[in-house]
C-alpha distance (Angstrom), angle and dihedral (degrees) to the residues before:
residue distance angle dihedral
X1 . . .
X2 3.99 . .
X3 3.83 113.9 .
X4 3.94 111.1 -91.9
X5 3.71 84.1 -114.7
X6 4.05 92.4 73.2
X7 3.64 90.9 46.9
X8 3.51 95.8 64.3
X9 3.34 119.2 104.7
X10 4.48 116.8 -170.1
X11 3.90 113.1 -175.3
X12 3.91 95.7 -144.4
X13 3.74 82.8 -167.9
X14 3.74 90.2 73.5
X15 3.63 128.4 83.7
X16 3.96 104.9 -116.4
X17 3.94 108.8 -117.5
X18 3.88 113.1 -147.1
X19 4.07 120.1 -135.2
X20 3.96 120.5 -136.4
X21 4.20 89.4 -131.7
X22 3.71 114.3 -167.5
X23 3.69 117.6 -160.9
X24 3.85 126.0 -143.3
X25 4.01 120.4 174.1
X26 3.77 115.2 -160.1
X27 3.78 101.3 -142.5
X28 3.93 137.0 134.9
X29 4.17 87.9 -174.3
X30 4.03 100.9 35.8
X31 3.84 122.2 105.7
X32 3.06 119.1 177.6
X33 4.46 94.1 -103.2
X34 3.78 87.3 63.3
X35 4.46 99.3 37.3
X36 3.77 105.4 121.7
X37 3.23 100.3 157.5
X38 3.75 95.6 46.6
X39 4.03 81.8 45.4
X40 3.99 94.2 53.1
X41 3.86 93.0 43.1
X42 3.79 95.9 51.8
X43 4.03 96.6 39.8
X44 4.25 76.0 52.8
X45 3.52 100.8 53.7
X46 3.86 91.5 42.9
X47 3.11 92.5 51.2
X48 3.61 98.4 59.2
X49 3.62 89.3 51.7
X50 4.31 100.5 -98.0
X51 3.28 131.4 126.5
X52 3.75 132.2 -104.6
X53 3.49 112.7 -149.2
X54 3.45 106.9 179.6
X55 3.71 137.0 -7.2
X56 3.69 125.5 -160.5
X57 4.03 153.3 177.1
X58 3.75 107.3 -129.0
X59 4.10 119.0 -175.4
X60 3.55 113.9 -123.4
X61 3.52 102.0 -103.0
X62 3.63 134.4 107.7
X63 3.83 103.1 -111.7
X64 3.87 94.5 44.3
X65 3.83 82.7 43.5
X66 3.82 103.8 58.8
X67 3.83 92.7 29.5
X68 3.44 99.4 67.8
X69 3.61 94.2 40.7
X70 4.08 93.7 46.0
X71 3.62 82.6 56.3
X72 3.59 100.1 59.9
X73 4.19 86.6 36.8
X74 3.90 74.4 61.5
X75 3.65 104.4 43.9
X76 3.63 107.2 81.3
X77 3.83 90.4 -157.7
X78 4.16 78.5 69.2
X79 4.05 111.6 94.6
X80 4.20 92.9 164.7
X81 3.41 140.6 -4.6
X82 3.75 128.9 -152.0
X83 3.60 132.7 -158.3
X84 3.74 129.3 -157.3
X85 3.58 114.8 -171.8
X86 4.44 147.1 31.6
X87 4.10 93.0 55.6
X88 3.36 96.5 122.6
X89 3.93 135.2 76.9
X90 3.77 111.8 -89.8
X91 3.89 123.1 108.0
X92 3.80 87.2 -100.3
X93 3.87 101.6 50.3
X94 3.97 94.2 92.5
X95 3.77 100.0 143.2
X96 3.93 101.0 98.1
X97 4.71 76.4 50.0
X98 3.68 90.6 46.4
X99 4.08 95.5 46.7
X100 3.51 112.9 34.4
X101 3.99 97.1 59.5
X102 4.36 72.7 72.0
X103 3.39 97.1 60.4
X104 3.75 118.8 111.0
X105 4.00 86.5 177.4
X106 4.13 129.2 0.6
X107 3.43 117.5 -131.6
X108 4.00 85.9 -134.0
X109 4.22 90.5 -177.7
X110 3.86 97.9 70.2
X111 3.31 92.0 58.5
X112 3.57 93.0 55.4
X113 3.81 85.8 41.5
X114 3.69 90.4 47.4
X115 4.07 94.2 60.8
X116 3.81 88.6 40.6
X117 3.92 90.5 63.8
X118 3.83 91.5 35.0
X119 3.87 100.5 54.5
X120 4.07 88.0 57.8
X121 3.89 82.8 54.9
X122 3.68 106.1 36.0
X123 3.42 106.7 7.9
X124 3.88 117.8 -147.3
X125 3.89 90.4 -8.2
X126 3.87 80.3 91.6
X127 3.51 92.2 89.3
X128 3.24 101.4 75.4
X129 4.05 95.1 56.2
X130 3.94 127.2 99.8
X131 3.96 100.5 -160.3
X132 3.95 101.7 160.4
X133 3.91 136.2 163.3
X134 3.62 127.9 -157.5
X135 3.94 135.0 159.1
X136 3.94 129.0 -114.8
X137 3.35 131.8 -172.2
X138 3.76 88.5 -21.8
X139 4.25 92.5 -52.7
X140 3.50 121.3 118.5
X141 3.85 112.5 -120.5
X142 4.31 118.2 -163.2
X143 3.93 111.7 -172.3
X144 3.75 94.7 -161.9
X145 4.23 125.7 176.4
X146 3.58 116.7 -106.1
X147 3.77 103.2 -111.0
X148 3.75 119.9 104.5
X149 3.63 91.5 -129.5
X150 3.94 96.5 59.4
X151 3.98 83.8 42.4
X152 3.93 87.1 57.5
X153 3.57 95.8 33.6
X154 4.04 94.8 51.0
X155 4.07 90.3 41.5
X156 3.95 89.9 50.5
X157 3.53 101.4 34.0
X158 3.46 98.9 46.3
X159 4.02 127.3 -13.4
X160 3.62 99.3 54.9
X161 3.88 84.8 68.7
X162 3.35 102.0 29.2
X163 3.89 94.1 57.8
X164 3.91 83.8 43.7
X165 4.17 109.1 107.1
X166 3.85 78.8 -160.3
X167 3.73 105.0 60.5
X168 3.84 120.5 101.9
X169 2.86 150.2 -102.5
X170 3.98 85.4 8.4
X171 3.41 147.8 -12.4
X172 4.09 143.1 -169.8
X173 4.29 83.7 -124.0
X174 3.95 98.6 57.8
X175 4.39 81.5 46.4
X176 4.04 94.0 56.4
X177 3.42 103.3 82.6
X178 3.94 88.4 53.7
X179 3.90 98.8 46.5
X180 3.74 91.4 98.3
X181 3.44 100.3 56.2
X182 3.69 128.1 134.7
């Protein structure tokens, strides 16, 4: 398989259209001194020229859990939302429980994607992640792990052109304006 980096494909032609990207760790112990993977995903997003428009420490319980992110499914000024933490199998991993009941549509594919990129990293440890994608309301919603290595590895491997209005053939960005159709 070629490295993601020689799939990509960036129409330079195109004018590059910046996300609002809210940011919601999933963390009982976090603060925000000690945050890496909220640090790694917002140094990512800036990077590639979006917007962060908020950044958060959410308990890992369900109510806290699907508040804040029904907030941002309600805030217009909200394109996508991404979670870092609760995907995996203890009692208190109960993000992927907390966001899904939001979902209008899943974005089944990045979870496939999602394992693809994580088996080159941790092999067969994969297994026992929930990564998952779905759309609300017209915002994008990533469940990602809480490692800063599956933050990096979902961001390169697949976000970072996905929310790109320049990659081809396709992209979740050209799609937005039609996720509310009936």
């Amino acid at each position: 398989m070629p490295p993601v980096e020689n799939m990509s494909r960036i129409d330079k032609t195109k004018t590059f259209q910046p996300l609002n990207i809210a940011i919601l760790t999933i963390s009982d112990t976090r603060t925000p001194q000690d945050d890496r993977s909220g640090d790694r995903l917002e140094k990512m997003l800036k990077e590639a020229a979006h917007n962060c428009v908020s950044r958060q420490i959410i308990k890992d319980e369900i109510p806290f859990i699907r508040g804040a992110v029904q907030s941002h499914i309600d805030d217009a000024g909200t394109d996508v939302v991404i979670t870092t933490g609760g995907t995996g199998l203890t009692g208190r991993d109960v993000t992927v429980e907390a966001i899904k009941p939001l979902y209008d549509k899943e974005i089944e594919g990045f979870a496939v994607l999602m394992h693809m990129l994580s088996y080159q990293t941790v092999g067969t440890s994969t297994m026992a992640s929930r990564a998952c994608a779905g759309l609300a309301k017209g915002t994008m919603l990533f469940t990602l792990p809480g490692s800063p290595g599956a933050c990096k590895d979902a961001w390169n491997g697949i976000l970072v052109t996905q929310l790109d209005n320049r990659h081809k053939p396709c992209n979740l960005v050209t799609l937005m304006p039609r996720f509310l159709e009936s």
